[in-house]
N, C-alpha and C positions, 0 to 999 in steps of 0.2 A: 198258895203262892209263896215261893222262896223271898224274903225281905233281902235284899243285897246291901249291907252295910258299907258305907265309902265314907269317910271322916264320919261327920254327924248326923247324916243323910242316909235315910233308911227308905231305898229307892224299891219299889212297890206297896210301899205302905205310904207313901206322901209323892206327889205330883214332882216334878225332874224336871228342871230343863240343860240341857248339854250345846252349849253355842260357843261360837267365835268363830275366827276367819277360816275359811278353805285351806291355807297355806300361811306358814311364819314369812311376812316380806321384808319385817325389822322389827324391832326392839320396839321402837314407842309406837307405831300402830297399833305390833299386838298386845301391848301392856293398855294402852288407853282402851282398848275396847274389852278388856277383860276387867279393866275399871269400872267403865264406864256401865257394861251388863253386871255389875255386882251390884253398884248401886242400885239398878231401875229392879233386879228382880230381890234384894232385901227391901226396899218400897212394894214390892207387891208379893212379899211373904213366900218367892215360890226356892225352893236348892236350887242352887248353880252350881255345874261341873261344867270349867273351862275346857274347850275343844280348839286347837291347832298342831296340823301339820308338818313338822321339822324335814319331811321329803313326802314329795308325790309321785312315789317311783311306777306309777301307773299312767302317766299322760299319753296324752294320743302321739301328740308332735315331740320328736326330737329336740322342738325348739321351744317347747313349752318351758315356764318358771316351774324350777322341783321346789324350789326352796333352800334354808341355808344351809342345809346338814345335820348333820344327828349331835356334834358336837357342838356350835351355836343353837341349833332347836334346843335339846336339852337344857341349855345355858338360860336361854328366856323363859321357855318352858319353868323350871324351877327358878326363878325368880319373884314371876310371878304366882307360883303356889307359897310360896312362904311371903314376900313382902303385902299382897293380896289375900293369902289364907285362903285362897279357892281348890280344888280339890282337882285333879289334871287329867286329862284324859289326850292321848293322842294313837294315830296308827302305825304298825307294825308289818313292813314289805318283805322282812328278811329277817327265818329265825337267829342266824348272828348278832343282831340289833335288840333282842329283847330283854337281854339279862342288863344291859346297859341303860335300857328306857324304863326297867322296873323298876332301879335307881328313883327316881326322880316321880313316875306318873302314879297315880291312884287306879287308872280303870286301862287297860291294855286292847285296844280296838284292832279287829282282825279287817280288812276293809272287803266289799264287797266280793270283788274278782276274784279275791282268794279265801272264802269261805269254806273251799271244798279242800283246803291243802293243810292234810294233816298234820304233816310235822312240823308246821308254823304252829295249826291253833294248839297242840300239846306241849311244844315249848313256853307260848302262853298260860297255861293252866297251869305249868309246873312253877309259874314265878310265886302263886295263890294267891293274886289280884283275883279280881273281878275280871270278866273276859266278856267284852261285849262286839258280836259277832251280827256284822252285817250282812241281810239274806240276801243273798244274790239274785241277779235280776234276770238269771238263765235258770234256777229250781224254784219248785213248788214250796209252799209253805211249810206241808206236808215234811220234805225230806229236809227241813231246819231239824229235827229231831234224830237226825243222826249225826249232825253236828253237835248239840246236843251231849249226846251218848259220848262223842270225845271228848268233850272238857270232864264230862261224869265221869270217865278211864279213871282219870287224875285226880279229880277233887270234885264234890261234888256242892251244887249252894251259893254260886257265884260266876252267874252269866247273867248276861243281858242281852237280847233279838233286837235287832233294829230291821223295821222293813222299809226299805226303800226305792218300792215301786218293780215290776216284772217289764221285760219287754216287750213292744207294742209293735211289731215289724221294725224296721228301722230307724235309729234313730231317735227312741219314743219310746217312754215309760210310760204306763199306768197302772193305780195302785187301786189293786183286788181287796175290797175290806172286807170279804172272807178269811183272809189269813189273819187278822185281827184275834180274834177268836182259836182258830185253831193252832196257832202258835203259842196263845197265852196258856191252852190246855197243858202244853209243856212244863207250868207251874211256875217259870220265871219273870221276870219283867219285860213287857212290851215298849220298845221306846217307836214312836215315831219320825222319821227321817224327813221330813215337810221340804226342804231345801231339795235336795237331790230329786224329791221324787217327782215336784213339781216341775224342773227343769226351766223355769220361769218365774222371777218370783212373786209376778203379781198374780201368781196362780197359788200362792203359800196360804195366803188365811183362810183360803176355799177347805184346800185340800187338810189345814191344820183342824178347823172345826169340824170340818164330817171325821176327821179320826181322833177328836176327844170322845163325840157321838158314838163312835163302835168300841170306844175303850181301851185306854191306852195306859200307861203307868210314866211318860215322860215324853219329849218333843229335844230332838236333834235340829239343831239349827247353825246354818252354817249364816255369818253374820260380820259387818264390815261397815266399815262408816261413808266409803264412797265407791258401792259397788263397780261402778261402770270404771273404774279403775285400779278394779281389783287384777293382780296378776295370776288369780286361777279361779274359774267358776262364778266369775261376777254378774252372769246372765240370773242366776237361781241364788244367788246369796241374799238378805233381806236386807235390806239399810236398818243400819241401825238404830236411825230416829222414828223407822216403823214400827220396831219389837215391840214395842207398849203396847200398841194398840191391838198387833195379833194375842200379846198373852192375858192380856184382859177380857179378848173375845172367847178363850182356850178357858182364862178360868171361872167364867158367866155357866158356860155348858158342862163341866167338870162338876159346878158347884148342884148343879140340877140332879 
């Protein structure tokens, strides 16, 4: 297993967690909750790598919240990595936007829908971040490994799989923990995507403990202080005052 180094956090060799909002909606939302998760998970010993969105250039509706921009996202973004000292992670829709977000973030996340577009994820590997590469919910586990092979073109030693759940006819993920396994055979770090995959999230602690059970190296978690008014994804985001109790159930089984 490749150890992926990110500040102090040596992500396959120590348990990971990667949370915050779905989308940057302002300043002190996403700073208190990236407070707020520093604190609960240095009380229960686990890394944190802050997760938000500066654009959602993927939404369904026209009318959908993208977010603030690459130049306020950034702005918060890097704020809270130095005033906070948390380690940044956010996504990348358009290789133009990447040399400008490796400025600022620690780990460079390719999202879902576009796992398969090369000269995004190569622009990514040429910054030599970390590149953690969301499996799409249209391929097999199987063909992550040719995704894979492209960040290896470039650099090799610094990716990260996240799985988050295949499609189930329409409308509808479920998550095969066969790919568990044979995506970790790739030698890198497994993170689990619990938020997305569950698509509800009173379906998250279910779905987060049977994928510590099949073996995971960290837990993606999209996460928000008052989901049902969150402006993206707040159906599958977890409240915030729930996180404790899922990551204590996450490291009960981890610890077995």
């Amino acid at each position: 297993m490749n150890i992926i180094r990110v500040s102090n956090i040596k992500i396959g060799e120590e348990f990971v967690l990667i949370a915050g909002p779905c989308v940057i909606e302002n300043e002190e939302i996403t700073y208190d909750t990236a407070l707020r998760i520093k604190s609960l998970t240095g009380r229960l010993k686990i890394p944190f790598i802050f997760k938000a969105s500066y654009d959602k250039a993927n939404r369904s509706s026209i009318d959908s919240y993208r977010g603030p921009g690459i130049k306020e996202g950034l702005r918060i973004l890097g704020k809270i990595k130095n005033e906070l000292d948390i380690p940044i992670i956010t996504d990348v829709h358009c290789k133009t936007e990447i040399d400008e977000v490796a400025k600022v973030v620690d780990i460079i996340q390719i999202p879902a829908f576009l796992c398969r577009q090369t000269d995004l994820i190569i622009e990514a590997a040429k910054t030599g971040l970390p590149v953690n590469i969301k499996k799409g919910q249209f391929i097999s586990p199987q063909d992550m490994r040719h995704v894979v092979q492209k960040i290896e073109s470039i650099e090799k030693g610094k990716i990260l799989l996240t799985e988050r759940g295949t499609f189930f006819g329409y409308n509808n993920l479920v998550v095969d923990f066969r790919s568990f396994p044979i995506m970790r055979e790739f030698g890198y770090p497994l993170i689990f995507d619990a938020t997305h995959s569950s698509q509800d999230r009173k379906f998250v602690p279910y779905l987060t403990r049977a994928a510590c059970a099949s073996g995971i190296d960290g837990l993606f978690m999209e996460v928000h202080p008052e989901p049902e008014n969150a402006l993206s994804d707040g159906q599958s985001m977890v409240r915030l005052d729930s996180l404790e109790e899922i990551l204590n159930q996450a490291k009960k089984i981890l610890a077995k």
